[in-house]
N, C-alpha and C positions, 0 to 999 in steps of 0.2 A: 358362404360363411354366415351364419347366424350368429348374432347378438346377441348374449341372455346377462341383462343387470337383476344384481343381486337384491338391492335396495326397492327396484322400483321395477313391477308388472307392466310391462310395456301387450299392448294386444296385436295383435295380428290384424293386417289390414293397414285400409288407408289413415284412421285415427291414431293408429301404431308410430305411422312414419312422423308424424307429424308432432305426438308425444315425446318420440327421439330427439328431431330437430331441435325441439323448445328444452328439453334438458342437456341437448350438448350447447346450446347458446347460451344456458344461462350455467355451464361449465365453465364455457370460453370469459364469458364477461367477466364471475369472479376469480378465474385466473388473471385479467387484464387488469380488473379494479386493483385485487391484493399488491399487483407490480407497480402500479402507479401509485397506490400512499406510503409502498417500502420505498422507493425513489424519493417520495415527498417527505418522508423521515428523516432520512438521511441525508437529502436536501437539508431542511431545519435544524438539525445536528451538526453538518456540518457548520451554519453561519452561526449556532450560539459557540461555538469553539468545543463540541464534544469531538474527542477522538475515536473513529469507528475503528473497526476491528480487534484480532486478536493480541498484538505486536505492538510492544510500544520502540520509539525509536532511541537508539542507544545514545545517552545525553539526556535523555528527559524521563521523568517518573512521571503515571497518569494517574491520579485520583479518582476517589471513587466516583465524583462529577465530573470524570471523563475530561478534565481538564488538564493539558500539562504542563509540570514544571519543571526547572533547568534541574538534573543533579550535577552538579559541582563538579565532584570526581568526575565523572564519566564524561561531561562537559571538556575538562580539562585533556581528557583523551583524544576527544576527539576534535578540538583544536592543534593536539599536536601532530594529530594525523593528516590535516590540512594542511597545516606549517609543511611537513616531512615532504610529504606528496608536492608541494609547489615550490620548495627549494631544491626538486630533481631528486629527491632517492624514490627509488620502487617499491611497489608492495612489497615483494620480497624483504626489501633491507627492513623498512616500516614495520614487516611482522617481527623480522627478529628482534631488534629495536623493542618493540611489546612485552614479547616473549620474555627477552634479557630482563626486564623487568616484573615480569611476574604479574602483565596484566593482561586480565580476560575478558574474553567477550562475552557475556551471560553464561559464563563459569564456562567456559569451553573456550577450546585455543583460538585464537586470531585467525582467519584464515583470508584467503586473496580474494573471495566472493565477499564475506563481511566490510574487508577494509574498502572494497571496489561500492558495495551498496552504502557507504558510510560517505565517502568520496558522492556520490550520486544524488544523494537525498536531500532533496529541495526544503525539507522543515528546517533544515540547520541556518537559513537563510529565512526563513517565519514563515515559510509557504507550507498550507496545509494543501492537500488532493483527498476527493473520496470521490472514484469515479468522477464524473463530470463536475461534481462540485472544487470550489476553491474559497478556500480563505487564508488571505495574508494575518489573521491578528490571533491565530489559535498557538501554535507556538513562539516561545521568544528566542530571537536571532541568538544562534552561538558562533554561526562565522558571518564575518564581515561579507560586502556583497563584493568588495576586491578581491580578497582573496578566493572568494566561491567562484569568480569570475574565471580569475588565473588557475585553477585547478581543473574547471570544467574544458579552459583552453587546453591547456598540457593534457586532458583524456584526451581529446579529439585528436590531437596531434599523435598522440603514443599507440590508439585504436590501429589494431592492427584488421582489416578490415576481413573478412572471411571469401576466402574463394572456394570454388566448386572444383573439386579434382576434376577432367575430361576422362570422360567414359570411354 
C-alpha cells in the first residue's frame, strides 16, 4: 500500500520515510495538544460556574453567561416530583398526576425516563458534573439533601436489577 498526501510531496527513499515520521508526529501531537486545552476549558468553565453542553436541567434557565437560575414554576415541579416519588407513588401514578394537570416536560408529555432522569440528577442538590470536573456552587439547591437522600434510597431499593435470560 502506498501513501500519496495531497498537501505535502513526500519523495521516495530513505528522506521520504523520515518526512512521514515528522508529519504524522506533529499530526499526533496537535491532536494531543487540541484534547488537553479542550479538557482544560472545560476544566475552567466548569469552576467559574458556566454550564457546558446542550441541555439545560429541567428547574433552572441558563443565561447567556452560561449561568443558572432556579425557574420557579418548573422548580416547583419538580419538588413535587420528589415529594411524590418519596411518599411511595410510582412514575406511573407521578405522570398521570402531571398529565391530569396539564404539565409538560419541555412541551412534550412526561414520560418514565424524564421523571427517572429528574429523580437522578444530582444539580437538584447543587452538584454540578462535566465529565471529571465537579462543582458544588454552579447550581442552587431545589431539593433538600434529606429528601434527595430518601428518594435515591427508595431507587435503589425499587431497581429492579437486570438479568441475562440462559441461552
Amino acid at each position: 500500500v502506498k501513501v500519496v498526501y495531497a498537501e505535502e510531496s513526500i519523495p521516495e527513499g530513505p528522506e521520504g520515510i523520515i518526512l512521514e515520521s515528522v508529519l504524522e508526529g506533529i499530526a499526533e501531537y496537535y491532536s494531543a495538544d487540541l484534547s488537553q486545552k479542550i479538557r482544560r476549558g472545560q476544566r475552567e468553565s466548569v469552576m467559574k460556574g458556566r454550564v457546558q453542553g446542550c441541555t439545560k436541567a429541567y428547574g433552572y434557565d441558563i443565561g447567556k453567561d452560561l449561568h443558572p437560575t432556579v425557574n420557579k414554576d418548573e422548580a416547583a415541579i419538580v419538588q413535587d416530583i420528589f415529594r411524590m416519588y418519596a411518599n411511595g407513588m410510582d412514575i406511573v401514578e407521578i405522570i398521570k398526576y402531571l398529565t391530569d394537570r396539564g404539565l409538560s416536560y419541555r412541551s412534550r408529555n412526561w414520560s418514565h425516563n424524564a421523571i427517572r432522569h429528574v429523580l437522578r440528577d444530582e444539580c437538584y442538590i447543587g452538584v454540578y458534573r462535566f465529565g471529571e470536573n465537579e462543582n458544588n456552587n454552579v447550581f442552587p439547591p431545589i431539593i433538600d439533601n434529606d429528601l434527595w437522600n430518601k428518594v435515591q434510597k427508595r431507587i435503589k431499593l425499587t431497581s429492579v436489577p437486570k438479568t441475562h435470560a440462559a441461552a
